[in-house]
C-alpha positions as CSV (number, residue, x, y, z in Angstrom):
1,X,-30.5,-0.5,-35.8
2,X,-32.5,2.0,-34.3
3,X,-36.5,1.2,-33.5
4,X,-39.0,3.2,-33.9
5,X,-41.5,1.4,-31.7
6,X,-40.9,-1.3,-28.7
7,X,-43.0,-4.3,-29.4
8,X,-44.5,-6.4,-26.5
9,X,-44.7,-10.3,-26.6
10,X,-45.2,-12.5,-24.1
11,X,-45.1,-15.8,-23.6
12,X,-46.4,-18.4,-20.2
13,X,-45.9,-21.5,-19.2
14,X,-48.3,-23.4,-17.2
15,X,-46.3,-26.7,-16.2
16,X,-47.6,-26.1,-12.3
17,X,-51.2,-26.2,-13.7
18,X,-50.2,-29.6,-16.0
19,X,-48.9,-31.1,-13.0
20,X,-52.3,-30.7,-11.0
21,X,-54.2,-31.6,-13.3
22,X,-52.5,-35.2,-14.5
23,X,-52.2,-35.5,-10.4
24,X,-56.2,-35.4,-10.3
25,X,-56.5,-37.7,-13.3
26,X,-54.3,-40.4,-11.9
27,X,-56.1,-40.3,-8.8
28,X,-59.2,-40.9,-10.3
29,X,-57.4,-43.5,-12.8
30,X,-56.3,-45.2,-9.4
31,X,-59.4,-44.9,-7.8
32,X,-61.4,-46.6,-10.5
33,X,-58.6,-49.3,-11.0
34,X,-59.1,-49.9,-7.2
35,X,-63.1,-50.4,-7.4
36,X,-62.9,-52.6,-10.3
37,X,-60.3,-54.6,-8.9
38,X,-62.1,-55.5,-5.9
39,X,-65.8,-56.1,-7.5
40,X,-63.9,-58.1,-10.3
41,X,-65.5,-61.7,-10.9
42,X,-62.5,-64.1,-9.9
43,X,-63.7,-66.7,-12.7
44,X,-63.4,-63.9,-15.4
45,X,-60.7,-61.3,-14.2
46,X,-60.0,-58.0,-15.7
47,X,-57.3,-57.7,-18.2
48,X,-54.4,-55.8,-17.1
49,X,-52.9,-54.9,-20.3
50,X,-54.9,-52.0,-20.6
51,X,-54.4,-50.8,-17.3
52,X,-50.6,-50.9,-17.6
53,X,-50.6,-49.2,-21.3
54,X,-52.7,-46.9,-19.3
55,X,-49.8,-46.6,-16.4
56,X,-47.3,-46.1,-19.3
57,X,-49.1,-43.0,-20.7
58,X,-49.5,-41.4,-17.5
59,X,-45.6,-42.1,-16.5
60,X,-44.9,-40.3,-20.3
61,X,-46.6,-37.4,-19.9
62,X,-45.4,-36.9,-16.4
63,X,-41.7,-37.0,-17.6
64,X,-42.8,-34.4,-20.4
65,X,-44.2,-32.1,-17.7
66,X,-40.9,-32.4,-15.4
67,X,-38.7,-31.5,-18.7
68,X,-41.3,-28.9,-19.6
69,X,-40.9,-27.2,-15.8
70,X,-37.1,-27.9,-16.3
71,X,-37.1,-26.3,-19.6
72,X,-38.7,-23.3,-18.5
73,X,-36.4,-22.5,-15.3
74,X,-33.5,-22.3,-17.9
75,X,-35.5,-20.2,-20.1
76,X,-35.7,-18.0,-16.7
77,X,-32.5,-18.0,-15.9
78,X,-31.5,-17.2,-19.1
79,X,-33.5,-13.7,-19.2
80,X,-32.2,-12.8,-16.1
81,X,-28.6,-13.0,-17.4
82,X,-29.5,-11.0,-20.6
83,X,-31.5,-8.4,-18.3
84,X,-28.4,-8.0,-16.0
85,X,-26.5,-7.8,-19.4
86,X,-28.5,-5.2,-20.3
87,X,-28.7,-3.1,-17.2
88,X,-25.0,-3.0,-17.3
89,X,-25.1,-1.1,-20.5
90,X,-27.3,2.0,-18.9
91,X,-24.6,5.2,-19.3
92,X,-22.2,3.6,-21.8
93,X,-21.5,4.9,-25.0
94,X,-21.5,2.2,-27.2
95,X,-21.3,1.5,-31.2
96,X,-24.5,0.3,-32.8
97,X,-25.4,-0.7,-36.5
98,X,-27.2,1.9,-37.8
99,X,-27.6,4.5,-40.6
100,X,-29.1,7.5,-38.9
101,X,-27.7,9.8,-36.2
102,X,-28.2,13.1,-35.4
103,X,-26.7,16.7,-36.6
104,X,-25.8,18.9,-33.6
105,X,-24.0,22.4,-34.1
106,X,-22.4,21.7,-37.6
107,X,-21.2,18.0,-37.2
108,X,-22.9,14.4,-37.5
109,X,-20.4,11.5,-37.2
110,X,-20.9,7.9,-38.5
111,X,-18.4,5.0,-38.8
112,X,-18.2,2.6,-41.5
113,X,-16.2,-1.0,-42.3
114,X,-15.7,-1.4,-45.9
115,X,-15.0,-4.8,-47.1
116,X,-12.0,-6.7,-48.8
117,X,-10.9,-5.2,-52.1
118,X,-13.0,-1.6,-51.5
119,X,-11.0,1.3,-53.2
120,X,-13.8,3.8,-54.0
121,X,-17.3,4.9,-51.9
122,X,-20.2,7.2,-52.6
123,X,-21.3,8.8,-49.7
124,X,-24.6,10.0,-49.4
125,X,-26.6,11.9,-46.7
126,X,-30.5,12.1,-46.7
127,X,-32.6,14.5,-44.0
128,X,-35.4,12.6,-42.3
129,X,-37.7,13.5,-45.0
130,X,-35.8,11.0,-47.3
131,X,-34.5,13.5,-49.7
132,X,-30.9,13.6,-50.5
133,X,-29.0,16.8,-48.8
134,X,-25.0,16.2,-49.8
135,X,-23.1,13.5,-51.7
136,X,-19.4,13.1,-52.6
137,X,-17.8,10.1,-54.2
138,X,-13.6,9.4,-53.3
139,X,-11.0,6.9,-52.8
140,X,-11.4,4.4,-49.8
141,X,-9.8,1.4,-48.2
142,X,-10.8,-1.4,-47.0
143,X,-11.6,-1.6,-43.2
144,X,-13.1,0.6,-40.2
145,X,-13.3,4.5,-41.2
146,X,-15.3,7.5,-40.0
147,X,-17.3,9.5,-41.4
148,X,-17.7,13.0,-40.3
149,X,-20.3,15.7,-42.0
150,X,-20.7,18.8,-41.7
151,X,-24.4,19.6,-42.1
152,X,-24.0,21.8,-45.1
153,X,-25.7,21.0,-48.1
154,X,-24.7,19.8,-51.7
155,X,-25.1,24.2,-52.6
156,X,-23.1,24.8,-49.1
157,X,-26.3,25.8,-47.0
158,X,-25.8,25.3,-43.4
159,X,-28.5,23.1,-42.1
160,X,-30.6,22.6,-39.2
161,X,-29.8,20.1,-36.6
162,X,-31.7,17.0,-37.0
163,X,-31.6,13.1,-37.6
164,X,-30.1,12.6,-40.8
165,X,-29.0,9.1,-42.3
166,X,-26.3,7.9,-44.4
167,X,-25.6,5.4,-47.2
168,X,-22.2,4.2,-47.8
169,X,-21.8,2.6,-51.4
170,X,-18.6,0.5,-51.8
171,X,-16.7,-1.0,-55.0
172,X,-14.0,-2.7,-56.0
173,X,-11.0,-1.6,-58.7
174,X,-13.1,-3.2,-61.3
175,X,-16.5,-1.3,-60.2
176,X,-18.2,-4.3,-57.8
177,X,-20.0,-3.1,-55.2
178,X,-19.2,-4.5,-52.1
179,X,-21.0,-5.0,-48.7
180,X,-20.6,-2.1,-45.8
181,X,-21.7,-1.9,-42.2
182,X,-22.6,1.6,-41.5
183,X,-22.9,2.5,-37.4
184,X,-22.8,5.1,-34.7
185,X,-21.7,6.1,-31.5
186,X,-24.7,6.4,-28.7
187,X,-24.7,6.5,-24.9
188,X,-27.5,4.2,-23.6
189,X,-29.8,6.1,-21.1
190,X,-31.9,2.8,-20.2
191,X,-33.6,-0.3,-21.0
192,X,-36.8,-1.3,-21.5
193,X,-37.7,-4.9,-20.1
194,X,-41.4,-5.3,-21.2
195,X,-41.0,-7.1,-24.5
196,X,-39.6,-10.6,-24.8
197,X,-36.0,-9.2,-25.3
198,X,-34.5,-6.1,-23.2
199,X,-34.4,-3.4,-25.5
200,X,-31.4,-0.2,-24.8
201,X,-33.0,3.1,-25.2
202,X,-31.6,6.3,-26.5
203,X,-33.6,8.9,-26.3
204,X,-37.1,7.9,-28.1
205,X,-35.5,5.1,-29.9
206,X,-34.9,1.4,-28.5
207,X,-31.9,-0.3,-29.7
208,X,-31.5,-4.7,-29.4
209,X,-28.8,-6.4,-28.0
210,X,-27.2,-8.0,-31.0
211,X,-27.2,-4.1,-32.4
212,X,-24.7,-3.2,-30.1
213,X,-20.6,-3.9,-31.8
214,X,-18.7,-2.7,-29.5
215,X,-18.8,-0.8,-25.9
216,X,-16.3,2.1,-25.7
217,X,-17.1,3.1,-22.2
């Protein structure tokens, strides 16, 4: 679908910054193991136990730190692939999953994919104010259609070009409504990498990734 804002979140990871810092610790930790060992009283040693459950914890939280670092360089490599994913859609005209499109000199186009079983749709056009401008009911078949309106209204008035959106209602022989996937075409003019997900832009909307059904060139 289309957005009408691009969000930004972020996210960091600090695993260079862990690393130091259990570094100084286990220096210290080995320093004062060092200076007790050698002032220890021979006839009443210290007990090691605690010294190696000590050992232990450090070893643990290094190996956490190492999957952390190694968990974030996939994490990186990842968003590179979907950013070079996404640059490669910058001047293609692709299908997305959406409702609205706009109205330019008499036509507005949409696609639709009616499921299984659909034999009858109500069709129904609303102007970006939200109230209804045309509707017509007829026979339909299951599958991928399109849609093609001709901007006049329900009294035949010729109306301004615009964004307008449509709702596709399906049903069965016996009346059930049935689930339809309404999109259109757009040609992507560039993408916007400051959020955590690339986001295609189309004039002064953003489109996502998993929004996109198919490219056709």
């Amino acid at each position: 679908m289309y957005l009408s804002a691009l969000s930004n979140i972020g996210g960091s990871y600090s695993s260079a910054t862990d690393r130091a810092a259990i570094a100084d610790n286990f220096d210290t930790f080995l320093s004062l193991l060092t200076t007790q060992l050698r002032n220890q009283n021979p006839l009443d040693p210290l007990d090691t136990n605690q010294f190696t459950q000590q050992l232990v914890q450090f070893s643990g939280v290094e190996q956490q730190i190492k999957a952390n670092a190694n968990l974030e360089a996939m994490i990186q490599l990842s968003a590179a692939q979907t950013a070079t994913q996404a640059a490669a859609f910058i001047g293609k005209r692709v299908m997305v999953e959406s409702t609205t499109t706009d109205l330019k000199g008499g036509k507005a186009e949409w696609s639709y994919a009616a499921a299984s079983g659909a034999t009858h749709a109500t069709f129904t056009v609303r102007d970006a104010n939200g109230k209804v401008v045309w509707t017509e009911s007829k026979e339909i078949s299951a599958g991928r259609h399109d849609y093609v309106w001709t901007g006049r209204d329900s009294d035949g008035n010729q109306l301004p070009d615009g964004k307008y959106t449509l709702t596709v209602e399906a049903t069965n022989d016996k009346g059930e409504p049935l689930q339809t996937v309404v999109e259109v075409a757009a040609i992507i003019d560039g993408v916007d990498f400051t959020g955590t997900e690339p986001i295609l832009i189309v004039g002064e909307y953003g489109i996502r990734l998993s929004d996109v059904r198919a490219v056709l060139g």
